[in-house]
C-alpha positions as CSV (number, residue, x, y, z in Angstrom):
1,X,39.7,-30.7,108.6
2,X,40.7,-28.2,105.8
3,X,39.3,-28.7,102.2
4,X,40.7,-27.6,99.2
5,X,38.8,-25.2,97.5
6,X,37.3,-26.8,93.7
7,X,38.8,-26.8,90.9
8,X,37.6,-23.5,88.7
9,X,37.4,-23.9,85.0
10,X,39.3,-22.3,82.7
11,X,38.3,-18.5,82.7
12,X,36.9,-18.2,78.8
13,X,36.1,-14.6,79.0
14,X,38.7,-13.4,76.4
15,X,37.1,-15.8,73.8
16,X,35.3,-13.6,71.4
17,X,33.0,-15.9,70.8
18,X,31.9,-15.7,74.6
19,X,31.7,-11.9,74.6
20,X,28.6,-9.9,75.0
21,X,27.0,-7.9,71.5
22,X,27.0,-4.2,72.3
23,X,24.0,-4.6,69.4
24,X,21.8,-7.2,71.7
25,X,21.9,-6.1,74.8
26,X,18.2,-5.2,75.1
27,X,17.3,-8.5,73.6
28,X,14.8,-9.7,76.2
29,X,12.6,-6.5,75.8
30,X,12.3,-7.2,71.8
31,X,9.1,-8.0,70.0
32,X,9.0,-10.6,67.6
33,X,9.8,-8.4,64.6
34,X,12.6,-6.6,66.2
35,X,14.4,-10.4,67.3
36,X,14.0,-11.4,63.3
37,X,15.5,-8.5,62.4
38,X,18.0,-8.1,64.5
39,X,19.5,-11.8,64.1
40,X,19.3,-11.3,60.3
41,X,21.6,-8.4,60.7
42,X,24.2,-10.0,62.7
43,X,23.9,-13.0,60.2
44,X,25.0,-11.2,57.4
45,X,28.8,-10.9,58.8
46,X,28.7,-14.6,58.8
47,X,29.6,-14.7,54.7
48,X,32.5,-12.0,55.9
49,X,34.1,-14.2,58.2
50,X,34.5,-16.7,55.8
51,X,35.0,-14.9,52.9
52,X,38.3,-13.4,55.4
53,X,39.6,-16.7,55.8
54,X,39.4,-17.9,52.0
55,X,43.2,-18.2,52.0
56,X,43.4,-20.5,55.0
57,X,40.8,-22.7,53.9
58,X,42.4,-23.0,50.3
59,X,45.7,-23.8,51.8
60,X,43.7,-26.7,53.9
61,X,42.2,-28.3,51.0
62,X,45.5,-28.1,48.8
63,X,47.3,-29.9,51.4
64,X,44.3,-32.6,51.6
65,X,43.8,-33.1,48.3
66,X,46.5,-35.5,47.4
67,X,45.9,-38.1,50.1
68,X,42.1,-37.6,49.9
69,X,42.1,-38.7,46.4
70,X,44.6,-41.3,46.7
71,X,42.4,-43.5,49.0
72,X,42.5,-41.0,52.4
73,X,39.8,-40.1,54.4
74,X,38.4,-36.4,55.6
75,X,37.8,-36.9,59.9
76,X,35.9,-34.5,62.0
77,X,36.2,-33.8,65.5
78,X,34.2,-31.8,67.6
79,X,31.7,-31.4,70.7
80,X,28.2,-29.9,71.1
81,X,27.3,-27.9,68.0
82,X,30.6,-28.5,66.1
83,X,30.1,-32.2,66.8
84,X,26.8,-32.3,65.3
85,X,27.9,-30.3,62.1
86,X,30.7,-32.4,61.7
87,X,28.4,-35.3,61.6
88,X,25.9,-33.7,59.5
89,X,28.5,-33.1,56.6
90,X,30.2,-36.3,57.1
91,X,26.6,-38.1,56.9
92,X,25.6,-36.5,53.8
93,X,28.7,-37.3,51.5
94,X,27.8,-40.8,50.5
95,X,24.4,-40.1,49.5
96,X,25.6,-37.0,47.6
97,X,28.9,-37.8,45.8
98,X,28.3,-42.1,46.0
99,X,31.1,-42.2,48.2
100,X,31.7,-45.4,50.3
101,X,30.7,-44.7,54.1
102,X,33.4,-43.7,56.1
103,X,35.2,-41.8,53.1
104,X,34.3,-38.6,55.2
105,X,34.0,-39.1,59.3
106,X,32.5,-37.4,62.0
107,X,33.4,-37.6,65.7
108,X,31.5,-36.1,68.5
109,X,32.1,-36.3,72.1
110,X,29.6,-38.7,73.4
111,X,29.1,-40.7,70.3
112,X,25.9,-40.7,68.0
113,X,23.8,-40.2,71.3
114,X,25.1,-36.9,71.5
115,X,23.5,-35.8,68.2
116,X,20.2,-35.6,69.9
117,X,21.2,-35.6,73.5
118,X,23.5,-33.0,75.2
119,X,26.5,-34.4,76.3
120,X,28.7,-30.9,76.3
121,X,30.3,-32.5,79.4
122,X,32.6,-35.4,77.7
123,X,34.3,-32.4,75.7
124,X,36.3,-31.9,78.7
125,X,38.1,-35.3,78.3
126,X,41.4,-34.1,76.0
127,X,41.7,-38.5,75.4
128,X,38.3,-38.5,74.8
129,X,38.8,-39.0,71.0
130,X,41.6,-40.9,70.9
131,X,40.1,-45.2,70.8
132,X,37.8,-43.9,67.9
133,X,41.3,-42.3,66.3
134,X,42.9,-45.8,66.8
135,X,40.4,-47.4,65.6
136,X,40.2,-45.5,61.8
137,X,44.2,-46.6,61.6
138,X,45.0,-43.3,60.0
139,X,48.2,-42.6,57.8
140,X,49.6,-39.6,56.1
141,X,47.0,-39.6,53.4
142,X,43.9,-39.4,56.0
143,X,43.4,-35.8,57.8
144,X,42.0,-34.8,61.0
145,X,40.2,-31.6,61.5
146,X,38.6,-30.3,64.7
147,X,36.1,-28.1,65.0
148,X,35.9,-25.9,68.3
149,X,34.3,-22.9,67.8
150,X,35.8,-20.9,71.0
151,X,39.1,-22.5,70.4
152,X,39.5,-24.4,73.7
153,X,37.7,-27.4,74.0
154,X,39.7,-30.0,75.5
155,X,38.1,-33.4,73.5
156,X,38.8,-31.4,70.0
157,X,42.5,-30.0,71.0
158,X,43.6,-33.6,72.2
159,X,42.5,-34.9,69.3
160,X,44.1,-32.9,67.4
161,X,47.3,-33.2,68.4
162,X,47.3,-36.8,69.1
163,X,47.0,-37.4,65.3
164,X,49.7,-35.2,64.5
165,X,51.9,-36.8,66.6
166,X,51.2,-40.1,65.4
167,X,54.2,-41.9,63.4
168,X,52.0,-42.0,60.0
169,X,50.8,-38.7,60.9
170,X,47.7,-37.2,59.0
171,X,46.9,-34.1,57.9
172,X,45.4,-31.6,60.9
173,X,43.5,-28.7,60.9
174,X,41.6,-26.8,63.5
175,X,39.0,-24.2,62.8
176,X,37.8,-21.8,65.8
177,X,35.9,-18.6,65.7
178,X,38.1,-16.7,67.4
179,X,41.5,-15.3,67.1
180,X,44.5,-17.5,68.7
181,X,47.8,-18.2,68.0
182,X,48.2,-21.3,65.9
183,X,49.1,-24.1,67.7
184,X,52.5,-26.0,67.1
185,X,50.7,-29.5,66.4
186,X,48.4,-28.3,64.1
187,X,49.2,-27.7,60.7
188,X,46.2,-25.8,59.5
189,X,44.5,-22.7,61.8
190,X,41.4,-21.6,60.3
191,X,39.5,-18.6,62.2
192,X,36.1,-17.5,61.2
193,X,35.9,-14.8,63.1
194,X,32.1,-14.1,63.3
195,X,32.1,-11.8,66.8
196,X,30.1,-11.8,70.0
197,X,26.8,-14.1,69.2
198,X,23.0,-12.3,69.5
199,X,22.3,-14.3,72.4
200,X,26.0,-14.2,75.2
201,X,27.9,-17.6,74.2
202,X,25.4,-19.9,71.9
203,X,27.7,-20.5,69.3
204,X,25.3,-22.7,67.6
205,X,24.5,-19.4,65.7
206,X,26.9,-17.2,63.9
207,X,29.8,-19.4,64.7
208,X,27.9,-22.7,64.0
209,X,26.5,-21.0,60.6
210,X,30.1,-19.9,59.4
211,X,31.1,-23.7,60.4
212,X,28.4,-25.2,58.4
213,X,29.4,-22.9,55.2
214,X,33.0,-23.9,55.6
215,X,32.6,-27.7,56.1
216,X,30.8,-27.4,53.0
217,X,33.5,-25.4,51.2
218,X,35.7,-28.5,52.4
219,X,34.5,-31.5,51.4
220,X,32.1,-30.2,48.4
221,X,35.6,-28.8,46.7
222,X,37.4,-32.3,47.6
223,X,34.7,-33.9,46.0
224,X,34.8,-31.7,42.8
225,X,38.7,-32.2,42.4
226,X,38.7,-35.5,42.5
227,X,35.8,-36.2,40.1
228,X,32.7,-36.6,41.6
229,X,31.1,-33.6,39.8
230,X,30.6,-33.0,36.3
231,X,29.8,-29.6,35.1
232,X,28.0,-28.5,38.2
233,X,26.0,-31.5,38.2
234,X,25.8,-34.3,40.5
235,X,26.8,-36.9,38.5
236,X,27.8,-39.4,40.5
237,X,24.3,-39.7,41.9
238,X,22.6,-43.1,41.7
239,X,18.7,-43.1,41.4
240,X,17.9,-45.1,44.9
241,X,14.5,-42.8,45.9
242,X,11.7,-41.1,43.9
243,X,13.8,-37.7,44.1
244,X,16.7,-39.1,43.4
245,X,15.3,-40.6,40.2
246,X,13.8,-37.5,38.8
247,X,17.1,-35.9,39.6
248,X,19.2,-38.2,37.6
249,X,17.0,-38.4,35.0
250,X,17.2,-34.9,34.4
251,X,20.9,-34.7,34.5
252,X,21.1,-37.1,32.3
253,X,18.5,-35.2,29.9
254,X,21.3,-32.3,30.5
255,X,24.0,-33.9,29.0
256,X,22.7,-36.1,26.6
257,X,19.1,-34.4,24.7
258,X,17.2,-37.1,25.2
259,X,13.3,-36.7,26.6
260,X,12.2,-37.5,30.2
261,X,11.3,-40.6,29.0
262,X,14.0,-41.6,27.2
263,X,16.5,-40.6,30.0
264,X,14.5,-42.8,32.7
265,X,14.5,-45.2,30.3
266,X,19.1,-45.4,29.7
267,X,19.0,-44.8,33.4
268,X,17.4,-48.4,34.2
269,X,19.3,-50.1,31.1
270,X,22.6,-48.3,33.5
271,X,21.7,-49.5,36.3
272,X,20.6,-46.2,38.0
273,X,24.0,-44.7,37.8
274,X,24.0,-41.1,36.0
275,X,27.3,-41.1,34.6
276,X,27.2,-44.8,33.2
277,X,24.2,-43.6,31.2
278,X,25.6,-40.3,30.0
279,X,28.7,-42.3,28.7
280,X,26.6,-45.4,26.9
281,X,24.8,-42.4,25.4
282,X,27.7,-40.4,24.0
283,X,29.9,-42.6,23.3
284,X,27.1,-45.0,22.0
285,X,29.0,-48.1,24.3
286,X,27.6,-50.9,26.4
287,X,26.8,-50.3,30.2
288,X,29.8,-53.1,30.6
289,X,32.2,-50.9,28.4
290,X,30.8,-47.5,29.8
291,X,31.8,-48.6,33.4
292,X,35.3,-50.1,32.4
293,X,36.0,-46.5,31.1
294,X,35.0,-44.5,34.1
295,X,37.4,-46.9,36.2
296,X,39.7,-46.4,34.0
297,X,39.7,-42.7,34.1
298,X,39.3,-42.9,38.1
299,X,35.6,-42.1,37.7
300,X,36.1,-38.5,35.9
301,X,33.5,-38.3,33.7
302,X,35.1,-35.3,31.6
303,X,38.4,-37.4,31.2
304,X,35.8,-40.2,29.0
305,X,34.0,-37.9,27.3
306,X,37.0,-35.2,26.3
């Protein structure tokens, strides 16, 4: 009985990200020194490849901007490191900016088990993505970016372009770590292109770094455009921890004078809120009227106070 021979994978070897580093290849006979050293070197081309694609990213944001502050939502997709990244971001929004949950979204293949479990397999499933993509109902002010550092993985591409294809379609993006052509359901390509990793393929280190640095670019400049910053200060922060007291309190001694004490105490009389108390203080208003002002001014604490 003949058997057909299995199905090979894709061959990857023209990824860049799963080349070998001319600079590493001795890395097994390294001491301890010589291994810190040498992945602090390679790191340092990792604020290069992002400072290289500073157009692409702009021209992301710009196109997100309008829905994102209109009521739209920022989504993730991604697998393995990407995944987690995604996740990470997407996880530390609310308690940053006071943003509802689910303002910014991270998928990973495999679901929230997959953040501490390895479930690289599922990213082979291109329809992998698409119930939790049904599920957020997305529309044309929404936007979709995957994450896929070599480019190829199936769960990120196919979900991808199953959102741009929807009829209300959202804003996609794709950001790899290696050069390819653009594809023709994606309306944003952005390369980092950080070269061959120390160690052959583990892209949870120059790639994932330049990843981490750009997600941040992302959603921290969203969240400065549509209001959520102040100066460079966090001021929509509410005091719901220790640190997170202390850290409102001195904002709030930043931009109004007033002592330690005195800023702890408009912070209780607002309600724990930073830019209520700022705005009772300056504008010498109720904590009633200060919060009818900042909805009225969509939460932009410069538009009250200018």
């Amino acid at each position: 009985m003949n058997r057909s021979p299995p199905l090979l994978p894709p061959d990857r070897s023209g990824v860049h990200t799963e080349k070998r580093n001319p600079r590493s290849v001795d890395l097994h006979r390294l001491s301890v020194q010589e291994c810190v050293r040498l992945i602090n070197q390679e790191d340092r081309g990792v604020c290069d490849a992002v400072e290289r694609a500073a157009g692409t990213i702009t021209a992301f944001i710009e196109a997100v901007e309008p829905g994102f502050a209109d009521g739209g939502r920022l989504v993730y997709v991604g697998a393995g490191t990407s995944g987690r990244l995604g996740v990470l971001d997407a996880s530390e929004a609310p308690p940053t900016f006071q943003v509802q949950p689910g303002k910014v979204v991270g998928l990973i293949a495999g679901g929230q088990s997959a953040l501490t479990r390895s479930s690289e397999s599922l990213e082979d499933d291109r329809h992998g993505a698409i119930p939790e993509l049904d599920a957020l109902a997305l529309s044309s002010r929404d936007a979709v970016l995957g994450v896929a550092a070599g480019g190829t993985t199936p769960y990120v591409l196919g979900a991808v372009e199953y959102a741009s294809n929807l009829p209300d379609a959202p804003v996609t993006g794709l950001i790899v770590c290696t050069p390819m052509e653009a594809p023709r359901w994606a309306d944003h390509l952005i390369v980092l292109e950080t070269g061959p990793e120390v160690l052959t393929g583990s892209t949870r280190m120059k790639a994932g770094s330049a990843t981490k640095m750009t997600l941040n670019i992302i959603s921290t400049t969203l969240m400065v455009r549509c209001g959520r910053v102040y100066e460079n200060l966090m001021v929509d922060l509410r005091a719901t921890s220790d640190k997170l007291r202390d850290r409102a309190a001195r904002i709030v001694a930043e931009l109004t004078g007033l002592s330690r004490a005195a800023s702890f105490d408009l912070l209780e009389r607002a309600g724990g809120a930073a830019k209520t108390a700022v705005v009772m203080h300056r504008l010498e208003v109720d904590r009633v009227r200060a919060e009818r002002m900042l909805q009225e001014a969509s939460g932009r604490l410069g538009d009250v106070l200018d």
